[in-house]
N, C-alpha and C positions, 0 to 999 in steps of 0.2 A: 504494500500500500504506500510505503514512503518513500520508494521506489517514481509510483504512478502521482503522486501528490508532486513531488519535486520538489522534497521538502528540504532544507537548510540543515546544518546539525544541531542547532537549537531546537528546530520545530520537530528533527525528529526524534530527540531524545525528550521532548516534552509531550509527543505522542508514544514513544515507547513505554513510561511513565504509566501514563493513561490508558494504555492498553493493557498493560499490568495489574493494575487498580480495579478497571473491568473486569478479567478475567477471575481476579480474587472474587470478588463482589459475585459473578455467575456461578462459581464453584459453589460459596455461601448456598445460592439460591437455590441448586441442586439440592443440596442438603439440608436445609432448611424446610424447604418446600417437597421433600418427596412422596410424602402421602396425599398434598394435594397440589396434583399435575394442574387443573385450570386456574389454580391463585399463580402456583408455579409461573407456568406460563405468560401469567400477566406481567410478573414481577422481570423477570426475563426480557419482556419485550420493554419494561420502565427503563431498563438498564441499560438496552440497545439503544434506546432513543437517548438518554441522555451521554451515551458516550457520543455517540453521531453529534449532538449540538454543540458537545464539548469541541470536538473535532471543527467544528464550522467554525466555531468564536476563532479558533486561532488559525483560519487561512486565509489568503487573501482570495478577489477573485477569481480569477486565474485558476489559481488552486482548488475553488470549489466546484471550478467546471469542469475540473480534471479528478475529482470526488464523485462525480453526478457520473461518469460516465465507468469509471471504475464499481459504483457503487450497480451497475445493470451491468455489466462486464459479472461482477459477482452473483450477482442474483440469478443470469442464467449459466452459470457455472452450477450454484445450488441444486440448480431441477434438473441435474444429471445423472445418471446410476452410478458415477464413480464416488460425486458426493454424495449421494443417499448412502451409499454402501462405505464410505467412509465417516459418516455421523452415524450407523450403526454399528458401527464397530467403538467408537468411540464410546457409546451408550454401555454397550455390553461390556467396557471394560471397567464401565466403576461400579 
């Protein structure tokens, strides 16, 4: 992503940070939330949205056009069988 953003080594170690932070945070919400998948899920999708805005506060424009096309670049990556079969494998490992 820091890669497609064209980010600076400030920006990217200030989103490396943040990616980190999230990733704690989702781990949390796995474990928190396992008995209930649709709070779950919610809580999940709070966390995805606010890393994303975090993400926008600190790019310039530029940058966020190069987000927007990255972020559908990603999206139809997701509805693939390498990544469905790669987020179930993930599942079944914890």
């Amino acid at each position: 992503m820091a890669k497609n953003l064209y980010l600076y080594d400030a920006e990217y170690l200030k989103l490396k940070d943040l990616n980190e932070k999230t990733m704690l945070k989702v781990q949390e919400i796995y474990a928190q939330y396992l008995d209930a998948p649709l709070r779950q899920e919610a809580k999940l999708k709070e966390a995805t949205t606010e890393f994303e805005n975090e993400i926008r506060q600190m790019l310039d424009e530029q940058q966020k056009v190069a987000l927007a096309s990255y972020q559908i670049d990603a999206s139809l990556w997701l509805n693939t069988p390498a990544a469905i079969k790669s987020m179930m494998t993930a599942s079944e490992e914890r």
